[in-house]
ZAMARGU-4260 file (C-alpha; in steps of 0.2 Angstrom, whole numbers, plus 5000, padded with zeros to 4 digits):
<rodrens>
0) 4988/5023/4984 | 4989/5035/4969 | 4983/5047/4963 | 4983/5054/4979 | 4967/5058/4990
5) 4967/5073/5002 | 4986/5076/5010 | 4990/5076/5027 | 4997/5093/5030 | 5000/5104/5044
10) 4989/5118/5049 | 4992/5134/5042 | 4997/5148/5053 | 4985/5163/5054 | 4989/5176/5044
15) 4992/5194/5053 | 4977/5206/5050 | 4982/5223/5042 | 4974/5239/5046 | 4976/5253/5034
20) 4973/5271/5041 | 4968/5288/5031 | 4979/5296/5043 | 4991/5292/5058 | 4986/5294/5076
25) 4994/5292/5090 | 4993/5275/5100 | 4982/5286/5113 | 4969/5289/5102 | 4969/5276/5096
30) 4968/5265/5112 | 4956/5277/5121 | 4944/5279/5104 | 4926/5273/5109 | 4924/5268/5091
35) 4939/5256/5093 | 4936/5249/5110 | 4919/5243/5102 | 4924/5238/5087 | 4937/5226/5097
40) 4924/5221/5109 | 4915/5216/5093 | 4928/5208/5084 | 4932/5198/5099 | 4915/5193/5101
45) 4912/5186/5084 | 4929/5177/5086 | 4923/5170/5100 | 4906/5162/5092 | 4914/5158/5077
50) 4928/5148/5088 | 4913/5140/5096 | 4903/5135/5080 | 4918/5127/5072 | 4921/5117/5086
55) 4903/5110/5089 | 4905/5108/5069 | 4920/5097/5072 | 4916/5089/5087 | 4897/5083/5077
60) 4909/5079/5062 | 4919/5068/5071 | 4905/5060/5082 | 4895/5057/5066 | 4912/5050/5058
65) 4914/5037/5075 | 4896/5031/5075 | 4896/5028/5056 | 4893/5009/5052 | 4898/4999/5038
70) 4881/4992/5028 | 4875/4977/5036 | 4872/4971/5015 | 4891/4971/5014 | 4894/4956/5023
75) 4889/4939/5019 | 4890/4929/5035 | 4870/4925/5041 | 4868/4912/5028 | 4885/4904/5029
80) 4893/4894/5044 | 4910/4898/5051 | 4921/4886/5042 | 4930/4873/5049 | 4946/4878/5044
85) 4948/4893/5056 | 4947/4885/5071 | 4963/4873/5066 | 4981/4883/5068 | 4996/4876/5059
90) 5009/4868/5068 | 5019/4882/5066 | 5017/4901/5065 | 5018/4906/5047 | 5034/4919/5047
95) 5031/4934/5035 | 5041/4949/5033 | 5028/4963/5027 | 5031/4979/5018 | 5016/4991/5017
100) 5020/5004/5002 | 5014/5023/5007 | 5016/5040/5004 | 5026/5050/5014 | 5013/5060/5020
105) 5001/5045/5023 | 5004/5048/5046 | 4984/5042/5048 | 4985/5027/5037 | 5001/5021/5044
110) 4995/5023/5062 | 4980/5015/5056 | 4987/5001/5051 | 4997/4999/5067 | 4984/4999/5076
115) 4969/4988/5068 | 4980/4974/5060 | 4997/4975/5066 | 4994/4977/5085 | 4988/4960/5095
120) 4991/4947/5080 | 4991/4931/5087 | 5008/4923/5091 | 5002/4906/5089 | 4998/4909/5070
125) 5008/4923/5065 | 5027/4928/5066 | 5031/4943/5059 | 5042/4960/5054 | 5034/4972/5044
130) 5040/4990/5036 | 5032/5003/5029 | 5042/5010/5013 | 5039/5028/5008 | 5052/5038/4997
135) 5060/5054/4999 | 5049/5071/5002 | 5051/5087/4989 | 5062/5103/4994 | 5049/5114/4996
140) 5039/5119/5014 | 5028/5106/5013 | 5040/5093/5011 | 5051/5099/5024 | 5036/5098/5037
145) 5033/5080/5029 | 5053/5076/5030 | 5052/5080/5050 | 5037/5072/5054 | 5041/5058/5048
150) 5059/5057/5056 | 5046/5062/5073 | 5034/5047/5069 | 5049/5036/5066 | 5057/5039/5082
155) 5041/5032/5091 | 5039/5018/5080 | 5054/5013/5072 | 5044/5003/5059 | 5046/5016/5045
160) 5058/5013/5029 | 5064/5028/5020 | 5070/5027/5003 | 5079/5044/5002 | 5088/5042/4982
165) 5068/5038/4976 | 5056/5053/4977 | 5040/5049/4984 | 5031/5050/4966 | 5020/5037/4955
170) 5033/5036/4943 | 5045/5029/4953 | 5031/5018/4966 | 5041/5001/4958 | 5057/5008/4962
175) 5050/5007/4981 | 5044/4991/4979 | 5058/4982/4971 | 5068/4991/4986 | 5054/4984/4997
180) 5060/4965/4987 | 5079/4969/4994 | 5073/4972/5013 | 5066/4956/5011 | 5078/4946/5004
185) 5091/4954/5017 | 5088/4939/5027 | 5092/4922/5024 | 5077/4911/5013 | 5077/4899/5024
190) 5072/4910/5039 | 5051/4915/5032 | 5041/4908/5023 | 5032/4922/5013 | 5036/4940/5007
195) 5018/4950/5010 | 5017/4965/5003 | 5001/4977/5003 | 4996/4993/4999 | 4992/5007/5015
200) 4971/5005/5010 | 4970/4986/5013 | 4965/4976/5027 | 4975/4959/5031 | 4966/4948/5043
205) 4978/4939/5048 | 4974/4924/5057 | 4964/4917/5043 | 4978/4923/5030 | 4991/4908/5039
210) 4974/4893/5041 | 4967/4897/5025 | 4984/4892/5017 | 4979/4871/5017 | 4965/4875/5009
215) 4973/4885/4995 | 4988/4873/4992 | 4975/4856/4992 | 4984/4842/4988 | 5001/4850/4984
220) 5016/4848/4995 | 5021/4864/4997 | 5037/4872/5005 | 5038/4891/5004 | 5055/4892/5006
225) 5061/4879/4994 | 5046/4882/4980 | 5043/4896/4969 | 5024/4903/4973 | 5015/4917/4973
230) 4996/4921/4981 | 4982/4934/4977 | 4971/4941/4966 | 4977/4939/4950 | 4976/4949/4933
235) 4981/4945/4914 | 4992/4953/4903 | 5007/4952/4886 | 5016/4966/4892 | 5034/4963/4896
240) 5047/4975/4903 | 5068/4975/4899 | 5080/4983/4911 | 5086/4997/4899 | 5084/5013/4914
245) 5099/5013/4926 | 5097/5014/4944 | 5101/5034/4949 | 5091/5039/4935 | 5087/5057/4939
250) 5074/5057/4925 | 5057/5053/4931 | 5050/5052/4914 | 5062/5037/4907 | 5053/5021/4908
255) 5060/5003/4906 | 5059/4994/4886 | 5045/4987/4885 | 5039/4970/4871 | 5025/4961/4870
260) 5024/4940/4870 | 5013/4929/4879 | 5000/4931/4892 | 5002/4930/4907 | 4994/4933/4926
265) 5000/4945/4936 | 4993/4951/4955 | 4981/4966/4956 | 4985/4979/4967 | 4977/4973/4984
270) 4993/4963/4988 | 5003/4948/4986 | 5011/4937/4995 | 5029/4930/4988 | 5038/4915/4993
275) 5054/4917/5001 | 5063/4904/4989 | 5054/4915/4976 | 5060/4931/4983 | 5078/4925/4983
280) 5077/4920/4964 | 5071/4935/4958 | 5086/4945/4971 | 5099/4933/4961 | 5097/4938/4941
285) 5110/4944/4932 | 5105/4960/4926 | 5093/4964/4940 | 5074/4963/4935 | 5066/4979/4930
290) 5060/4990/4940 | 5058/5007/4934 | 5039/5006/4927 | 5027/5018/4931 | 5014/5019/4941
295) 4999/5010/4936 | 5011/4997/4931 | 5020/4993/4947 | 5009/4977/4947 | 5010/4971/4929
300) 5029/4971/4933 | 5031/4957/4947 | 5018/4946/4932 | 5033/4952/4919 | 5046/4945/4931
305) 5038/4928/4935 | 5035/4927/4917 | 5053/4933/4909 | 5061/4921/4921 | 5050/4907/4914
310) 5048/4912/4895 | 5067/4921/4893 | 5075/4905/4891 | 5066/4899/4877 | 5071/4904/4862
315) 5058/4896/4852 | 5044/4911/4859 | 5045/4925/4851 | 5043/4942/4858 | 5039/4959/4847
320) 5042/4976/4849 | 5030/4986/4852 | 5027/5000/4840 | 5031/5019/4846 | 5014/5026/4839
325) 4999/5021/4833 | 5002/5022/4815 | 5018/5011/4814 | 5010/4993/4808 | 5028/4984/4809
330) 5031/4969/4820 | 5050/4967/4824 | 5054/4951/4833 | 5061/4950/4847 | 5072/4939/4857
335) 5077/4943/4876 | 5090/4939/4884 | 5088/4927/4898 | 5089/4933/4917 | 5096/4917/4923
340) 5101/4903/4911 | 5087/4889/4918 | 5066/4894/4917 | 5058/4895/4935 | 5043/4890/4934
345) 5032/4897/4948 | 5016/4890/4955 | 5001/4906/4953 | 4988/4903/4967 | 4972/4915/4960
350) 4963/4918/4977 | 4947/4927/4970 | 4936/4926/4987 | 4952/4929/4997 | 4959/4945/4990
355) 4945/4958/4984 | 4940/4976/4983 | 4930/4985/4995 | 4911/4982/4990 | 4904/4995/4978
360) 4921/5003/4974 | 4925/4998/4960 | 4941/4986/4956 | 4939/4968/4959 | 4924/4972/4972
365) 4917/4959/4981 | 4906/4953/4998 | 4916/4951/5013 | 4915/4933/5020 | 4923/4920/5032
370) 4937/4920/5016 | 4940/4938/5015 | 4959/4940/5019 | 4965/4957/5010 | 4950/4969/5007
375) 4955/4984/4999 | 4951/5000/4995 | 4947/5004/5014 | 4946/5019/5023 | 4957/5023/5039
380) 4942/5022/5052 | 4933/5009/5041 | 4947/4996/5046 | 4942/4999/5065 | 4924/4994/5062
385) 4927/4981/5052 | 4943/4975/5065 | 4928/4976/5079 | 4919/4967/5070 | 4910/4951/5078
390) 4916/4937/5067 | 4933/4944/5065 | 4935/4950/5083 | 4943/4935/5090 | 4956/4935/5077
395) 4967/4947/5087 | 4975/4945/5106 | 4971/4963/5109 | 4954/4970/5110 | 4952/4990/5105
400) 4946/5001/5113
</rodrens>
């Protein structure tokens, strides 16, 4: 989601031609001046073929843009059968509540998303509510524009979160996503089974998200809403955050303390899905776990929650500061205080084939296949073809158009 690629921004207004005169006639002459009525019939014609050209330019760009086809080498279907598990739905719908981090300018990747994964997901399998999270526009122009469409694209929607004491910036992107924990742990635990949340360039297919789950849990008896979980794609590292930055820090610059003990895993950007006992847990600590991290480290955070909750308690693993610059070879130990006074220990599901990278872009890239369930990294008219998509097609209710 960050860096930012191209904004969306309004259309800039043309800007008023200024004519500068060696002398000042009067409007007659002016008006009545051969040399000006041609030179207006002039202008008028270019304007005219100019008009025309950009708009056969656009018109090809787009019609090139609504034939273009995802590499047939991307997909790994021809050799593989369609596995058995798809065709068997649980006896339930799995009940998520989702929240889709974007920026606040991001209006064609929200509408995106509502359209080719949100819209026509089967009843039978899924149950759901799902946000999207965006933080508050700057004071300048743009960001009022920003500040109004949003309002306007809420209205029609009313699927749109906004967070309005976090700016809409990567350095406060975990802020949004811990606020994104609190909308989720709103409701009663025992009411869903999963908190899935997912960045605004990743596709879900959904159906195969709730029947893939018997295969990831295998022999375990697993209850969402009573056992500490968490799924995707999964990361390592010994960086641990402490909650030292107050909430209503105006500073964007101030990052949360930050030690180093045991490795751990953590989920990769692509998304995650939470249980809801877990949710509740990490909504329960006593200080709240830490959430002012910046941005590329948004994800290392929820690895540093599970991990404090499980390693806090122990007093006999020890924890070391990490040195302020590079020349500092000191190792002061360490010893965190506890978020709750028992460890949680949480199940880590690594789903590798499930949670991947678009192919060729770099990230944890990877074929798509019958177990492809969140493939990130997509592009906002890619997720239409790949929605339309033969094998994936009947996954939906609703066909597109």
């Amino acid at each position: 989601m960050y860096p930012p690629a191209t904004h969306y921004s309004a259309l800039p207004t043309d800007p008023e031609d200024i004519y500068v005169y060696k002398s000042k006639p009067t409007w007659r002459r002016i008006v009545f001046t051969r040399r000006f009525l041609l030179g207006i019939s002039g202008s008028l014609f270019i304007f005219l073929l100019i008009g025309f050209w950009s708009r056969r330019k656009l018109h090809s760009a787009q019609a090139a843009l609504d034939a273009a086809t995802l590499p047939e080498d991307l997909f790994v279907f021809n050799n593989v059968s369609r596995p058995h598990w798809l065709d068997v739905p649980l006896p339930e719908p799995l009940v998520l509540r989702i929240a889709v981090i974007t920026r606040v300018d991001a209006y064609e990747r929200r509408q995106s998303l509502r359209d080719n994964i949100f819209r026509g997901v089967g009843e039978k399998d899924i149950s759901m509510v799902y946000r999207f999270f965006v933080g508050a526009a700057p004071h300048t122009e743009q960001g009022n524009t920003d500040r109004r469409l949003v309002e306007e694209e809420n209205r029609k929607h009313n699927d749109i979160i906004v967070l309005d004491d976090i700016d809409d910036i990567p350095e406060r992107i975990s802020e949004k996503r811990y606020a994104a924990f609190k909308w989720a742990g709103s409701v009663p635990n025992s009411t869903y089974d999963y908190f899935l949340t997912v960045d605004s360039d990743t596709f879900v297919r959904f159906m195969p998200l709730a029947r893939r789950l018997p295969q990831l849990y295998g022999d375990k008896k697993i209850n969402p809403r009573e056992d500490p979980l968490i799924i995707g794609r999964m990361g390592s590292h010994l960086t641990y955050f402490l909650p030292t930055v107050p909430d209503g820090n105006k500073d964007e610059h101030l990052q949360d303390m930050h030690v180093k003990g045991p490795w751990f895993p953590y989920p990769i950007g692509i998304g995650y899905m939470i249980s809801s006992a877990l949710v509740n847990i990490f909504l329960s600590t006593d200080p709240p776990l830490t959430h002012h991290i910046h941005y590329p480290s948004d994800d290392v955070m929820i690895g540093t929650w599970i991990a404090s909750l499980r390693y806090f308690p122990d007093k006999t693993i020890e924890f070391e500061e990490i040195p302020k610059n590079e020349n500092d070879t000191s190792h002061t130990r360490f010893y965190p205080e506890p978020y709750l006074p028992y460890a949680v220990d949480t199940l880590i599901i690594n789903d590798v084939p499930g949670w991947h990278d678009f192919p060729a872009r770099g990230g944890q890239e990877g074929p798509i296949t019958w177990d492809s369930i969140c493939i990130h990294r997509l592009k906002a008219h890619e997720m239409k073809e790949l929605r339309n998509r033969p094998e994936f097609l009947l996954e939906w209710d609703a066909k597109l158009s």
